[in-house]
PDB file as gemmi writes it, atoms N, CA and C in Angstrom:
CRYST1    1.000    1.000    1.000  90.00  90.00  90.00 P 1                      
ATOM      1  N   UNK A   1      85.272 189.218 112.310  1.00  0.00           N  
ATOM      2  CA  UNK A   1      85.848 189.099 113.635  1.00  0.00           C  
ATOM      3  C   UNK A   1      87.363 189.023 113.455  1.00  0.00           C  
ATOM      4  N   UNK A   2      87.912 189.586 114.443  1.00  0.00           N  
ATOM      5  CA  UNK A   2      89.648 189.639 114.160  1.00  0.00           C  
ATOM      6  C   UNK A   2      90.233 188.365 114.439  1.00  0.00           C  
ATOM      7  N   UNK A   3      91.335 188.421 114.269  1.00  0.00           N  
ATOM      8  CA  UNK A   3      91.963 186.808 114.516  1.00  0.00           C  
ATOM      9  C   UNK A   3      92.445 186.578 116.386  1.00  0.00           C  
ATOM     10  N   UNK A   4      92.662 187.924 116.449  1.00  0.00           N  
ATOM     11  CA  UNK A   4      92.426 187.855 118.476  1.00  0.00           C  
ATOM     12  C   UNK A   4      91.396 187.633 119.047  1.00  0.00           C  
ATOM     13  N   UNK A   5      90.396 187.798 118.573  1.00  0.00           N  
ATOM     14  CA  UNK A   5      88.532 187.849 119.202  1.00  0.00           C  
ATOM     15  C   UNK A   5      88.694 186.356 118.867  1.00  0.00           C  
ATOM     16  N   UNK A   6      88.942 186.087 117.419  1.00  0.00           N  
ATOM     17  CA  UNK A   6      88.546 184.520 117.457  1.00  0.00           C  
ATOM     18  C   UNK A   6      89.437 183.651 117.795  1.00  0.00           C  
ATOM     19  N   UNK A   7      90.379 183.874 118.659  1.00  0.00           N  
ATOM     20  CA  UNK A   7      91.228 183.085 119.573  1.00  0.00           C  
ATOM     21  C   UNK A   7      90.974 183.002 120.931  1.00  0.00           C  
ATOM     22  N   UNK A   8      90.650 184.103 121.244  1.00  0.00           N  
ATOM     23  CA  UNK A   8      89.856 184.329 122.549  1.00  0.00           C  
ATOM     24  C   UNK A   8      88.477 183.596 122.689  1.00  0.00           C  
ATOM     25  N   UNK A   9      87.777 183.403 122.035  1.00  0.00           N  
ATOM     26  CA  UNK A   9      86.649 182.842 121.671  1.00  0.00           C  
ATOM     27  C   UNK A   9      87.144 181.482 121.967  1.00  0.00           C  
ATOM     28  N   UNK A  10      87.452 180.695 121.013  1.00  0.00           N  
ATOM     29  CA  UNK A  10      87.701 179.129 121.078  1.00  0.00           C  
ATOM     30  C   UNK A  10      88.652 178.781 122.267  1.00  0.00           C  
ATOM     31  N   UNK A  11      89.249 179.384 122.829  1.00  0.00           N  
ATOM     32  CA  UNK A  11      89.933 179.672 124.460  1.00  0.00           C  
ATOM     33  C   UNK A  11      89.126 179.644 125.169  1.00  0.00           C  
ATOM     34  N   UNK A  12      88.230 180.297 125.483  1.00  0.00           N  
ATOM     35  CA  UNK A  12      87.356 180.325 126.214  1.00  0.00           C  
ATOM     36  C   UNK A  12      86.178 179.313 125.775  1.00  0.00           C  
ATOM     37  N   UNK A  13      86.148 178.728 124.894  1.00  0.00           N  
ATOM     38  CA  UNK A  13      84.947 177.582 124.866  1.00  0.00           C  
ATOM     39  C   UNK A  13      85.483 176.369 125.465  1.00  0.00           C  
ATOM     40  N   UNK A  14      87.041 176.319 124.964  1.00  0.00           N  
ATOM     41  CA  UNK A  14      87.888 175.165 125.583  1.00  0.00           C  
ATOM     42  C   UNK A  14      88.200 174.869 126.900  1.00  0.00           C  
ATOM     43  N   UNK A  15      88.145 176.285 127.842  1.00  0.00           N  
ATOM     44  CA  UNK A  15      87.980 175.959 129.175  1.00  0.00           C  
ATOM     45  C   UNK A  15      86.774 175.628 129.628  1.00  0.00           C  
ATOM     46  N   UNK A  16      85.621 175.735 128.857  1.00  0.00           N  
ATOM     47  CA  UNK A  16      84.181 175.769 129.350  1.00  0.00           C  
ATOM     48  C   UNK A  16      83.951 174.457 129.169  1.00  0.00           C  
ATOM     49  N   UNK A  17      84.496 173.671 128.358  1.00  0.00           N  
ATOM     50  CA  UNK A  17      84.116 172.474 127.693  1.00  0.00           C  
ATOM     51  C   UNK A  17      85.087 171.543 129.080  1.00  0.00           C  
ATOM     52  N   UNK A  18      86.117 171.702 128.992  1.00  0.00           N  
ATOM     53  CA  UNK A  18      87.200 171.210 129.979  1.00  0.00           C  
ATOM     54  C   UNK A  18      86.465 170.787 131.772  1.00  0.00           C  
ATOM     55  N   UNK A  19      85.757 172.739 132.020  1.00  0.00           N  
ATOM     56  CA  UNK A  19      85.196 172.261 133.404  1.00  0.00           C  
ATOM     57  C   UNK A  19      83.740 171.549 133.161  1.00  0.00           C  
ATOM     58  N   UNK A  20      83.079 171.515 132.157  1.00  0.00           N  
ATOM     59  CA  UNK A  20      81.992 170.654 132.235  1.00  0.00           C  
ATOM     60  C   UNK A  20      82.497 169.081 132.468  1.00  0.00           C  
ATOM     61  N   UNK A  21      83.138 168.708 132.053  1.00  0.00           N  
ATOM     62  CA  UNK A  21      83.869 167.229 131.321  1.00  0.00           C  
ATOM     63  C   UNK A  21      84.135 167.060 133.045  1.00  0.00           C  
ATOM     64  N   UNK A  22      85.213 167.606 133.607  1.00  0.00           N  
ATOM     65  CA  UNK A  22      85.185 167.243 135.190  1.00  0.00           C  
ATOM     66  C   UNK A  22      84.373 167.397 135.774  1.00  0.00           C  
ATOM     67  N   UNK A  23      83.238 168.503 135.675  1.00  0.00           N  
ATOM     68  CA  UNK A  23      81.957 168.109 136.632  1.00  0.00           C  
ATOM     69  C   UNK A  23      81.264 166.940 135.932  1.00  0.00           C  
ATOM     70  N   UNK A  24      80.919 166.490 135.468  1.00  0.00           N  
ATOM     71  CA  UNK A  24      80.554 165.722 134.776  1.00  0.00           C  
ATOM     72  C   UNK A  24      80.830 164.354 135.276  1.00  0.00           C  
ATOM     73  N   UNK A  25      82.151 163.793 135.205  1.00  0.00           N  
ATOM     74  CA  UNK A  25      83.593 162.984 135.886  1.00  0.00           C  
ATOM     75  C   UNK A  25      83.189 162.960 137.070  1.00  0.00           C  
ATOM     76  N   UNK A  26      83.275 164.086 137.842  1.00  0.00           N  
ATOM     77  CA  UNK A  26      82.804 163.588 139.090  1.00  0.00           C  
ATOM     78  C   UNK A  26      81.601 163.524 139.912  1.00  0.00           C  
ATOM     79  N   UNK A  27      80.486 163.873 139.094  1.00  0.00           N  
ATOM     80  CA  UNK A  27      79.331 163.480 139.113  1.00  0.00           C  
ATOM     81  C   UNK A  27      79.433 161.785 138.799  1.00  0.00           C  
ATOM     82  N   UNK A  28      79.790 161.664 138.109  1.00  0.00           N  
ATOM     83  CA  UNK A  28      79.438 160.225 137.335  1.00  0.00           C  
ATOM     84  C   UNK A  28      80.303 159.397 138.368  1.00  0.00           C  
ATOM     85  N   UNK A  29      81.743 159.499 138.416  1.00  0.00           N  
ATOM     86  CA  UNK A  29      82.591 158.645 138.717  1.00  0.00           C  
ATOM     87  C   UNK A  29      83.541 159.195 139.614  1.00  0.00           C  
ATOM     88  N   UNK A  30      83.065 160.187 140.370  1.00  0.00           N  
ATOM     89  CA  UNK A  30      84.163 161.163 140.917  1.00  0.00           C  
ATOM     90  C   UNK A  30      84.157 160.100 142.587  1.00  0.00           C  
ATOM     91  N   UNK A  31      84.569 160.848 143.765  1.00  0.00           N  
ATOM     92  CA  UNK A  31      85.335 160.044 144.928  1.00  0.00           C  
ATOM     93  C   UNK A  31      83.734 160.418 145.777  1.00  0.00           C  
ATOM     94  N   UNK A  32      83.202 159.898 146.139  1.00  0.00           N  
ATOM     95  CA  UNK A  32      81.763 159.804 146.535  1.00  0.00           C  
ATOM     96  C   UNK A  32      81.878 161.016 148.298  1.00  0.00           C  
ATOM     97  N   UNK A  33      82.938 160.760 148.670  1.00  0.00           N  
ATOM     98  CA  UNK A  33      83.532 161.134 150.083  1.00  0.00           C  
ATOM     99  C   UNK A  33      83.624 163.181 149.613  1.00  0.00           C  
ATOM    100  N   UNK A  34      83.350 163.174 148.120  1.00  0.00           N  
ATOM    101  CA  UNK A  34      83.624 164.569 147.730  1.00  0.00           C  
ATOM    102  C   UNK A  34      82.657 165.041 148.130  1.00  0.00           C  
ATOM    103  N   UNK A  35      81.033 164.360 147.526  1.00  0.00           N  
ATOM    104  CA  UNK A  35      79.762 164.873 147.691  1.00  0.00           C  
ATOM    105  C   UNK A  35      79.154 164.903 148.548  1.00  0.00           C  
ATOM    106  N   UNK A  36      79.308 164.276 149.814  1.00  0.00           N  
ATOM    107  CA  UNK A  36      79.096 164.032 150.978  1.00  0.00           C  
ATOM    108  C   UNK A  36      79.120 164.811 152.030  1.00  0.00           C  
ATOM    109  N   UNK A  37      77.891 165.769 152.241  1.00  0.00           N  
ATOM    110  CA  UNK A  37      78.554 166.499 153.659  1.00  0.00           C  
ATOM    111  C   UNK A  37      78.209 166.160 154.517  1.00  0.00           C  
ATOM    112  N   UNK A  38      78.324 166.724 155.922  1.00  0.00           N  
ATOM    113  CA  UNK A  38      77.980 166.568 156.879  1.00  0.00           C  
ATOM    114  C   UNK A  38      76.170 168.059 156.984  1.00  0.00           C  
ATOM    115  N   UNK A  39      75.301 166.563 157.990  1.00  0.00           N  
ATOM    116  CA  UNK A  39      74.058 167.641 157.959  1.00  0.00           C  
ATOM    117  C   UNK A  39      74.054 168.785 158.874  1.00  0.00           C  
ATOM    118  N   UNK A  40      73.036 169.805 158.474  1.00  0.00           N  
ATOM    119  CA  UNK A  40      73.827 170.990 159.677  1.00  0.00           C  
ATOM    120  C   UNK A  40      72.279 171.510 159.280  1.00  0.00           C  
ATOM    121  N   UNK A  41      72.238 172.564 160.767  1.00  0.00           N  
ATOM    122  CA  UNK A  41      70.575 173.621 161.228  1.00  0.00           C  
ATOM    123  C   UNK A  41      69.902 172.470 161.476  1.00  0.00           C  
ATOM    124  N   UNK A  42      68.665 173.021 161.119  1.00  0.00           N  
ATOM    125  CA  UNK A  42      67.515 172.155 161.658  1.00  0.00           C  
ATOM    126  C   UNK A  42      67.044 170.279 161.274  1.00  0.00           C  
ATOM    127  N   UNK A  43      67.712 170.343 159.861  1.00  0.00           N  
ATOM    128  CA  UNK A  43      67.742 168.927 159.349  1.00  0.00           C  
ATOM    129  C   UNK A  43      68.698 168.315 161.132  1.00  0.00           C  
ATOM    130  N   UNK A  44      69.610 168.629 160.910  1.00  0.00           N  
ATOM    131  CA  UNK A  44      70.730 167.858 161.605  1.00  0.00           C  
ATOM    132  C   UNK A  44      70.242 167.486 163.115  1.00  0.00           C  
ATOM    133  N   UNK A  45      69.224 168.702 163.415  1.00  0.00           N  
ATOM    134  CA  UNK A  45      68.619 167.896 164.852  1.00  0.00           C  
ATOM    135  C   UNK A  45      67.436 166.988 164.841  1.00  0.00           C  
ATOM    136  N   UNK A  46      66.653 166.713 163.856  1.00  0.00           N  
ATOM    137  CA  UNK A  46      65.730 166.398 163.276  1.00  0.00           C  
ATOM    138  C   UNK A  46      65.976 165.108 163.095  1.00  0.00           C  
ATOM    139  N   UNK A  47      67.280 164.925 162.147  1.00  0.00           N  
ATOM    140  CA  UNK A  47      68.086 163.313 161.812  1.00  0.00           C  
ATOM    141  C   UNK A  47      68.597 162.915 162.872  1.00  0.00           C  
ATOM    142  N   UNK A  48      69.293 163.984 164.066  1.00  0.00           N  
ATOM    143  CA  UNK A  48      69.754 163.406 165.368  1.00  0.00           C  
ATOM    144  C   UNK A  48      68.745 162.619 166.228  1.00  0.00           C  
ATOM    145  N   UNK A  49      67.576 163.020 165.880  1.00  0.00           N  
ATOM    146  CA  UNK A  49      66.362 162.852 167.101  1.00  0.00           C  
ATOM    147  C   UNK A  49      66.209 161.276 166.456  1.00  0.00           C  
ATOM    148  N   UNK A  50      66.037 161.372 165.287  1.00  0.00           N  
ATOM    149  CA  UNK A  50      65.562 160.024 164.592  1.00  0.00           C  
ATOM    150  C   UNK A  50      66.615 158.801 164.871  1.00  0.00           C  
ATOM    151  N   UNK A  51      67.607 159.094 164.712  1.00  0.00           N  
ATOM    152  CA  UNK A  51      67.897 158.238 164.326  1.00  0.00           C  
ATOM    153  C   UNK A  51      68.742 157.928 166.177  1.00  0.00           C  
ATOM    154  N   UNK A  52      68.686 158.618 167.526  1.00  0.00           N  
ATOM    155  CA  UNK A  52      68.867 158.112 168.486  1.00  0.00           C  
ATOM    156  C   UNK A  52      67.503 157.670 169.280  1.00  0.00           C  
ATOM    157  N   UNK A  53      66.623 157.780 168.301  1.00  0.00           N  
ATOM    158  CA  UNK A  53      65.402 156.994 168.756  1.00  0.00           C  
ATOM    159  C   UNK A  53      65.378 155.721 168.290  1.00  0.00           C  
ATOM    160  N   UNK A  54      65.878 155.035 167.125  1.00  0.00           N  
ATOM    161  CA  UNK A  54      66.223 154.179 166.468  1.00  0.00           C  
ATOM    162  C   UNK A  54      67.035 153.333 167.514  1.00  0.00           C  
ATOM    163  N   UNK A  55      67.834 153.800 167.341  1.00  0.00           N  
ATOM    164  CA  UNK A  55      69.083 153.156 168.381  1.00  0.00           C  
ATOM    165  C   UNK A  55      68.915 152.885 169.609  1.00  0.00           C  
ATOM    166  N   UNK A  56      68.016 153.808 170.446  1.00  0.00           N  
ATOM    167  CA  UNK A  56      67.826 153.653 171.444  1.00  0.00           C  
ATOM    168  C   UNK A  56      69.016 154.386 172.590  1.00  0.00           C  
ATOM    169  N   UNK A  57      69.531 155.538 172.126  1.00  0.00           N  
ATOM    170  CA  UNK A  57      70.211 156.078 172.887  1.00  0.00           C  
ATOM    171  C   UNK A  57      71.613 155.951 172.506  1.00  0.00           C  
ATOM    172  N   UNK A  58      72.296 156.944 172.685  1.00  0.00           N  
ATOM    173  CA  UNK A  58      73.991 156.717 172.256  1.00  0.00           C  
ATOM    174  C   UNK A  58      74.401 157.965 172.117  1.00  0.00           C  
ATOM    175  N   UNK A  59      75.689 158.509 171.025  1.00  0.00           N  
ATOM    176  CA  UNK A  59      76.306 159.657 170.804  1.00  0.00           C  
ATOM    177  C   UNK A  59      76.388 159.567 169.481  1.00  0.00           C  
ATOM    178  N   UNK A  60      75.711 160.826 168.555  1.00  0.00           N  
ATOM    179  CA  UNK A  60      76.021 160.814 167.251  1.00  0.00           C  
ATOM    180  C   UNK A  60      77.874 161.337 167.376  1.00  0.00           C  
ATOM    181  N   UNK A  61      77.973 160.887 166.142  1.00  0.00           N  
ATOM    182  CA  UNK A  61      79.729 161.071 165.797  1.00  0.00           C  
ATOM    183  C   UNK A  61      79.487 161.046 164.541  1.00  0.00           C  
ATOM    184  N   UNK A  62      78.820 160.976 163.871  1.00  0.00           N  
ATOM    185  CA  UNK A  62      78.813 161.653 162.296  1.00  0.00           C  
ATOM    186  C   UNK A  62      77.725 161.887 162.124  1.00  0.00           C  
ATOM    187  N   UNK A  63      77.914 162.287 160.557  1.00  0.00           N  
ATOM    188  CA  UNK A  63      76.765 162.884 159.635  1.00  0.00           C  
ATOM    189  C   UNK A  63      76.979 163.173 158.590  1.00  0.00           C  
ATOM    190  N   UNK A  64      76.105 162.491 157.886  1.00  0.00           N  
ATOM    191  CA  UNK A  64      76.294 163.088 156.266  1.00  0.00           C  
ATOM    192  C   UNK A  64      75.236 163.130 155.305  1.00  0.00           C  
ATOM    193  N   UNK A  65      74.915 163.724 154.256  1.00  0.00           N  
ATOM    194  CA  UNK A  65      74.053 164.183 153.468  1.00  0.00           C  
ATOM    195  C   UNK A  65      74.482 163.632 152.035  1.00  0.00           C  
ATOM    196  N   UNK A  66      73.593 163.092 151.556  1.00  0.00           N  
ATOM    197  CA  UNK A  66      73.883 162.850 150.171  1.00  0.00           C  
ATOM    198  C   UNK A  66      75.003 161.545 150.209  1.00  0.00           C  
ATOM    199  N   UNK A  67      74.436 160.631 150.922  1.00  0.00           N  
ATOM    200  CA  UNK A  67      75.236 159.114 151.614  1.00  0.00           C  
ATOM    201  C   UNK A  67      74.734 158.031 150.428  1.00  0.00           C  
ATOM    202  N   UNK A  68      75.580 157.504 149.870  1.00  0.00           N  
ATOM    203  CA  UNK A  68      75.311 156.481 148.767  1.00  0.00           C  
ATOM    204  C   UNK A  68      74.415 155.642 149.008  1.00  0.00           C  
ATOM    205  N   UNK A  69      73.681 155.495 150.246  1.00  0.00           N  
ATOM    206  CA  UNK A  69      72.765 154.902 150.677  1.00  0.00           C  
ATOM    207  C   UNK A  69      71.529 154.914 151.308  1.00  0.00           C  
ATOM    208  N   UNK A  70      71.123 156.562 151.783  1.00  0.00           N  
ATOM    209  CA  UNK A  70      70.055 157.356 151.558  1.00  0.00           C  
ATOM    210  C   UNK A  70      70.408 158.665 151.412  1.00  0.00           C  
ATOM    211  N   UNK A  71      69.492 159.555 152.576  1.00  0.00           N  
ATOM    212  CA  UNK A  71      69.589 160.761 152.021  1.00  0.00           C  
ATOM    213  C   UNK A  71      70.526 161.526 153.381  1.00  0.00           C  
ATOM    214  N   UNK A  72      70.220 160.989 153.954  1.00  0.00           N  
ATOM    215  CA  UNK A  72      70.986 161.325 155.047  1.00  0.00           C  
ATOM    216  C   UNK A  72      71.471 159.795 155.993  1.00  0.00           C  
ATOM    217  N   UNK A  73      72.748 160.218 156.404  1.00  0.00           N  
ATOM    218  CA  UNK A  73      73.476 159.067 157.090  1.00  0.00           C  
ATOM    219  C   UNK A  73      73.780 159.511 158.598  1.00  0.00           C  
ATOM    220  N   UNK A  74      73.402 158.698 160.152  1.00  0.00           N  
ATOM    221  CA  UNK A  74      73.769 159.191 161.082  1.00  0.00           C  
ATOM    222  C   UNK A  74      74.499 158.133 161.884  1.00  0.00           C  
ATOM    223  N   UNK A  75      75.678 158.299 162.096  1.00  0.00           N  
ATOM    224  CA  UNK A  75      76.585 157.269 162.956  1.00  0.00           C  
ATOM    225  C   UNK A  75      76.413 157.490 164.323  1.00  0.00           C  
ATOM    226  N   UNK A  76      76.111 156.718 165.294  1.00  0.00           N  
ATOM    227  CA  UNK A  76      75.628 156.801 166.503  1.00  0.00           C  
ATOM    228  C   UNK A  76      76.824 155.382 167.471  1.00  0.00           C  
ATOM    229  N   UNK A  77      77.717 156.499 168.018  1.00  0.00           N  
ATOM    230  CA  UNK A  77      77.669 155.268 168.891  1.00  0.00           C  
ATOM    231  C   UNK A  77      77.223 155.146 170.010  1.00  0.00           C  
ATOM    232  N   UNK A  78      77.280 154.076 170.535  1.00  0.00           N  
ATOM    233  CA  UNK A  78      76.475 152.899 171.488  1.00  0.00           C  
ATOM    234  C   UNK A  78      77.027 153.337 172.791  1.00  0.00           C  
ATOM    235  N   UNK A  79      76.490 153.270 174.259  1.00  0.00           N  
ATOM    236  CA  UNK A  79      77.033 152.888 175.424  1.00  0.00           C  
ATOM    237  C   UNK A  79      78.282 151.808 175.655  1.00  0.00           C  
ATOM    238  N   UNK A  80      78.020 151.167 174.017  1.00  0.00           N  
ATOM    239  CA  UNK A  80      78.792 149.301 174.487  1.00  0.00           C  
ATOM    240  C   UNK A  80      79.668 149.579 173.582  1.00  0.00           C  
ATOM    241  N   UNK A  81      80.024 150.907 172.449  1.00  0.00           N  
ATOM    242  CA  UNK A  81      81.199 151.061 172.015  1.00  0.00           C  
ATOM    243  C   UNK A  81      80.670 150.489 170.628  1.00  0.00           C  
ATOM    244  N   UNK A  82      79.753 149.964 170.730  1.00  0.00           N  
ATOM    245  CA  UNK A  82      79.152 149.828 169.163  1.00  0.00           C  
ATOM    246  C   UNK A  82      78.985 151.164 168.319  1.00  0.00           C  
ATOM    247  N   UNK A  83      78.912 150.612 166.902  1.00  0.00           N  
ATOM    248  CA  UNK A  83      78.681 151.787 165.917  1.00  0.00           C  
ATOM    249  C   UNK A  83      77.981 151.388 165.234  1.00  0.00           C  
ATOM    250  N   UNK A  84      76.317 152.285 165.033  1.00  0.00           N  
ATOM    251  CA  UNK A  84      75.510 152.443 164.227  1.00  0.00           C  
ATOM    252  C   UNK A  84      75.013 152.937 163.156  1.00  0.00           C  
ATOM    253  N   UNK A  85      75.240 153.373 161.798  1.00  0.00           N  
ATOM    254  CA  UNK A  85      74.657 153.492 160.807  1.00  0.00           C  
ATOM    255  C   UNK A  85      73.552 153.828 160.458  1.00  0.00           C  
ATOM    256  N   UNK A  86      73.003 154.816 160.940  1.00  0.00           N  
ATOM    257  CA  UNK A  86      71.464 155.102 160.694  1.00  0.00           C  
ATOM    258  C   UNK A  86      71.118 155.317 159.587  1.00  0.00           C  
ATOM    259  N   UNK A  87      70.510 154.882 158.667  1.00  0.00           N  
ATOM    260  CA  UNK A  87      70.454 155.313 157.115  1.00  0.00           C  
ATOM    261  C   UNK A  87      68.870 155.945 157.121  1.00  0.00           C  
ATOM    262  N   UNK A  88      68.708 157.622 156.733  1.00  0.00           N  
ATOM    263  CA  UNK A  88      67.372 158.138 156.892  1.00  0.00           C  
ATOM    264  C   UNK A  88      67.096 158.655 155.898  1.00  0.00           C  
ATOM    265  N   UNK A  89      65.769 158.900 154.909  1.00  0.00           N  
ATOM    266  CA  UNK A  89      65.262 159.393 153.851  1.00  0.00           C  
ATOM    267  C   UNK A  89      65.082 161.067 154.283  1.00  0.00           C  
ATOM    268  N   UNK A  90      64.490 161.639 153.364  1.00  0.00           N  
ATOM    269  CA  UNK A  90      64.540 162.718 153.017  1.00  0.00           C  
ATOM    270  C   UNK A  90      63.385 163.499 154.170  1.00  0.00           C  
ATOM    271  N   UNK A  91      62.111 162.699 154.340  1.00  0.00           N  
ATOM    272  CA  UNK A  91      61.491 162.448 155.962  1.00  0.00           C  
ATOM    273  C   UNK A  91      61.779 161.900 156.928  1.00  0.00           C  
ATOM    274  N   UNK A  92      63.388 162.344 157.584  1.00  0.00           N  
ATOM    275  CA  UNK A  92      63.990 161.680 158.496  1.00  0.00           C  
ATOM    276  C   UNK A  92      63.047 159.804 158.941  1.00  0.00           C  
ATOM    277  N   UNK A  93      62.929 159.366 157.925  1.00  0.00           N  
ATOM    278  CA  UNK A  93      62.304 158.230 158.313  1.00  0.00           C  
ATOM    279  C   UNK A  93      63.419 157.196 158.028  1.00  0.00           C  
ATOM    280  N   UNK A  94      63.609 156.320 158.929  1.00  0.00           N  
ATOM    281  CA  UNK A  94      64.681 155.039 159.349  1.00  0.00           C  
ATOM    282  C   UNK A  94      64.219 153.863 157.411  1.00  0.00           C  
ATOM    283  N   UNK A  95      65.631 154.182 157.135  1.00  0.00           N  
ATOM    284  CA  UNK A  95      65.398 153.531 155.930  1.00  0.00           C  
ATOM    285  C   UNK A  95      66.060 152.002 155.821  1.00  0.00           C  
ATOM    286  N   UNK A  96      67.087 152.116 157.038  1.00  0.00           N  
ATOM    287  CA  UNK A  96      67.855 151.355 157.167  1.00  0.00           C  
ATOM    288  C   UNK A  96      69.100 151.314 158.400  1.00  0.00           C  
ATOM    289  N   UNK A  97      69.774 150.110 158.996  1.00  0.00           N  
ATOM    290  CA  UNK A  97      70.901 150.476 159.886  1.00  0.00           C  
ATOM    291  C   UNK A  97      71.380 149.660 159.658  1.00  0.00           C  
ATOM    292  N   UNK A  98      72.484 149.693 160.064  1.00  0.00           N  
ATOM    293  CA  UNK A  98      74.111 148.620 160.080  1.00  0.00           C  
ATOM    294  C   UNK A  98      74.911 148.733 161.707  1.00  0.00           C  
ATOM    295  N   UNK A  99      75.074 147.887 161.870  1.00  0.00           N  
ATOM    296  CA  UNK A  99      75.855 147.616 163.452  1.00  0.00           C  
ATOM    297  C   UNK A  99      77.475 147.234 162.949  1.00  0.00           C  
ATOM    298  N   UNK A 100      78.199 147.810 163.794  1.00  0.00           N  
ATOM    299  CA  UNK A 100      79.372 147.119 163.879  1.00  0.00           C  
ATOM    300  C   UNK A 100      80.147 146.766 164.742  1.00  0.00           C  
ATOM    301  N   UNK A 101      80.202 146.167 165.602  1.00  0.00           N  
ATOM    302  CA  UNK A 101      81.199 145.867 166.946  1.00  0.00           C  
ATOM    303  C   UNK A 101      82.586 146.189 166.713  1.00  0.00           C  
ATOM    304  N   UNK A 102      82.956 146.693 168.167  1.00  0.00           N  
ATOM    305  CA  UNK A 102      84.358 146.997 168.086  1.00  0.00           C  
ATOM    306  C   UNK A 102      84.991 145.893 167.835  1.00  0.00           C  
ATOM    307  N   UNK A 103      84.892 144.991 167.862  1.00  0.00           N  
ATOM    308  CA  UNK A 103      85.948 144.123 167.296  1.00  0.00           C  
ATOM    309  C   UNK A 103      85.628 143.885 166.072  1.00  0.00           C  
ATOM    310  N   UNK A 104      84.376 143.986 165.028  1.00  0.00           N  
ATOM    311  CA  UNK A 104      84.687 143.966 163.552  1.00  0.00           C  
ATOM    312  C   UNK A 104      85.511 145.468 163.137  1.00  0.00           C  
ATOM    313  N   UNK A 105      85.645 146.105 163.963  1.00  0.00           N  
ATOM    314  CA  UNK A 105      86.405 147.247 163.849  1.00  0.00           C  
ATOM    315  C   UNK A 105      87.630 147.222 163.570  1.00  0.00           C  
ATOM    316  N   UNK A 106      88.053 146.651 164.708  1.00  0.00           N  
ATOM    317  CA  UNK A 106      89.405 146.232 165.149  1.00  0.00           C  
ATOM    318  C   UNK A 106      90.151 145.332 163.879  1.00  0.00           C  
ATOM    319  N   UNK A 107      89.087 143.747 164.037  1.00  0.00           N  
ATOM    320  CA  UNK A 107      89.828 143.069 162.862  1.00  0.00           C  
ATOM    321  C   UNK A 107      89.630 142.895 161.608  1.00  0.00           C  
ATOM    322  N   UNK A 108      88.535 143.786 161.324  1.00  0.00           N  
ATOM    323  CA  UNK A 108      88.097 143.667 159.785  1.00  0.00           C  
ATOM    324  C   UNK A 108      86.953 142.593 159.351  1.00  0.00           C  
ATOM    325  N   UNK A 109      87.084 142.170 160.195  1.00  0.00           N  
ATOM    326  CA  UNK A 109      86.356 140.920 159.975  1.00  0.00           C  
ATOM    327  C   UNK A 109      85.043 140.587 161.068  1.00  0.00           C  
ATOM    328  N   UNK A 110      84.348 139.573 160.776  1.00  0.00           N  
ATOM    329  CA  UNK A 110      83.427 139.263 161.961  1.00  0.00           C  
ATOM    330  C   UNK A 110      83.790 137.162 161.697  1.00  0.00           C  
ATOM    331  N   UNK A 111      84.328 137.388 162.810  1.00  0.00           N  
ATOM    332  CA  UNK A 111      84.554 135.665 163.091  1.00  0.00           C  
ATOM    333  C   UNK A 111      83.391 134.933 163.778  1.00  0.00           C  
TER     334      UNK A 111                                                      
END                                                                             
């Protein structure tokens, strides 16, 4: 092999090695807000239905897929300005919720 082929060679393993190492990085330890999308087609009305049955009525305002805390995440707010957390499995089934009042909003806190 010539001494250009085998420069080209170890060049090219070194970038290969480089983008594994960052996927890798941010698989492992990367910004969680990266992996996260929002749900969309038929899932997304499916998780909508669920999770404003849960709630009992309101306005979704988010969505996301692949939520550090199930499989799908649906934020619903409230008539009363509350915000809900719908946390749903992979069978739009209610895995979990979180409430937050506008005023733990506001001050960070719940007094």
């Amino acid at each position: 092999m010539k001494r250009s082929s085998k420069a080209a060679v170890v060049a090219g393993v070194a970038v290969l090695m480089t983008a594994g190492s960052m996927s890798l990085a941010s698989a492992v330890g990367g910004d969680d807000s990266e992996s996260e999308a929002p749900i969309s087609g038929e899932a997304l009305k499916e998780a909508t239905e669920a999770a404003l049955a849960h709630t009992g009525g309101g306005r979704v305002t988010d969505t996301e897929t692949g939520d550090e805390e199930s499989y799908y995440e649906v934020e619903v707010t409230l008539p009363s300005g509350e915000e809900t957390d719908v946390q749903l499995d992979k069978s739009f089934r209610v895995v979990g919720s979180e409430t937050e009042s506008e005023d733990e909003d506001e001050t960070g806190a719940d007094d």
